[in-house]
C-alpha positions as CSV (number, residue, x, y, z in Angstrom):
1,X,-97.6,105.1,32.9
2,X,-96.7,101.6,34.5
3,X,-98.9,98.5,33.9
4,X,-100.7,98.8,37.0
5,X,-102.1,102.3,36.5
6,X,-103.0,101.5,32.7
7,X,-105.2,98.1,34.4
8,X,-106.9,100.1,36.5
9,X,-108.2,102.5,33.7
10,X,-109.1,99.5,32.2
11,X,-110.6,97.9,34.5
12,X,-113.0,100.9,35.1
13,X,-113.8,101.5,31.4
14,X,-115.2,97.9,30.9
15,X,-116.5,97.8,34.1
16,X,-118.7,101.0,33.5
17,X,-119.3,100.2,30.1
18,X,-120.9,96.7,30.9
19,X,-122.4,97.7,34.0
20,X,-120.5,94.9,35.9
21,X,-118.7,94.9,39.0
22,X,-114.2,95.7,39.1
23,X,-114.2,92.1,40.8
24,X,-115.9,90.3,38.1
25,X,-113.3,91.5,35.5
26,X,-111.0,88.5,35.1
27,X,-108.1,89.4,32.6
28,X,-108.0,86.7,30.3
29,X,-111.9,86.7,29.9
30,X,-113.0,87.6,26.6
31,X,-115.1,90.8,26.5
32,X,-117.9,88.5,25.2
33,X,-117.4,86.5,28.1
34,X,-117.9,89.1,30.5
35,X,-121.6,90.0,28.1
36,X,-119.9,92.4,25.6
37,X,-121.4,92.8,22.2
38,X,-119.4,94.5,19.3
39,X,-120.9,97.8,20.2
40,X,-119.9,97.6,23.6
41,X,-116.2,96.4,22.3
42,X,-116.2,99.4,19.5
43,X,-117.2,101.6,22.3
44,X,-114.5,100.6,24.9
45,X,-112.1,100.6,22.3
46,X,-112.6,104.5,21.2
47,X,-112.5,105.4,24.8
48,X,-109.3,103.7,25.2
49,X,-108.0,105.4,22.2
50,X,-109.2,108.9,23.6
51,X,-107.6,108.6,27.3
52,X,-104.1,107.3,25.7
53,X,-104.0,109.0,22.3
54,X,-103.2,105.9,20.7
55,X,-105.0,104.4,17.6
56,X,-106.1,100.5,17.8
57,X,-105.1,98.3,14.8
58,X,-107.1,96.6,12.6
59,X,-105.8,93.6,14.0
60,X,-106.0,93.7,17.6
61,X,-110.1,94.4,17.0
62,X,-110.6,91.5,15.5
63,X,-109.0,89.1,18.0
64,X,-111.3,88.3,20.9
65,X,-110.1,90.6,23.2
66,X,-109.8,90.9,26.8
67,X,-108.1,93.5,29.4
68,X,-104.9,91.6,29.8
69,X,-104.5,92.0,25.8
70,X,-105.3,95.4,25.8
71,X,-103.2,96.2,28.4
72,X,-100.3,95.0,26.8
73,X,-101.3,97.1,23.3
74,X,-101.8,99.3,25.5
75,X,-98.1,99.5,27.2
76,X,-96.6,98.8,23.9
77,X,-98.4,101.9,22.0
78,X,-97.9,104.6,24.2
């Protein structure tokens, strides 16, 4: 899967899963910073984990995160 297909996924999880509009998703934003709480970051997280059948470190939860970083755990894991 090439980096461009593994944005768009996502893209579409966080954008479903804090009801927010593909266009508003910048890739550097924190997920806080586009109005994510921990529960919503736990939650995209384990549905990111599901669809690529990878397992998230320890680590990369407690950063802030943002799509551009997990796209790249993302493209490195899988």
């Amino acid at each position: 899967m090439n980096h461009q297909e593994i944005n768009k996924i996502v893209t579409k999880i966080v954008s479903r899963k804090l009801k927010i509009s593909k266009d508003e998703i910048i890739p550097d934003f924190t997920l806080k910073d586009l109005g994510a709480d921990s529960l919503d970051e736990l939650e995209i997280i384990v549905e990111l984990e599901e669809i690529f059948g990878i397992t998230f470190s320890d680590d990369i939860q407690s950063e802030d995160l943002n799509p551009m970083s997990l796209c790249r755990y993302i493209e490195k894991n899988t």
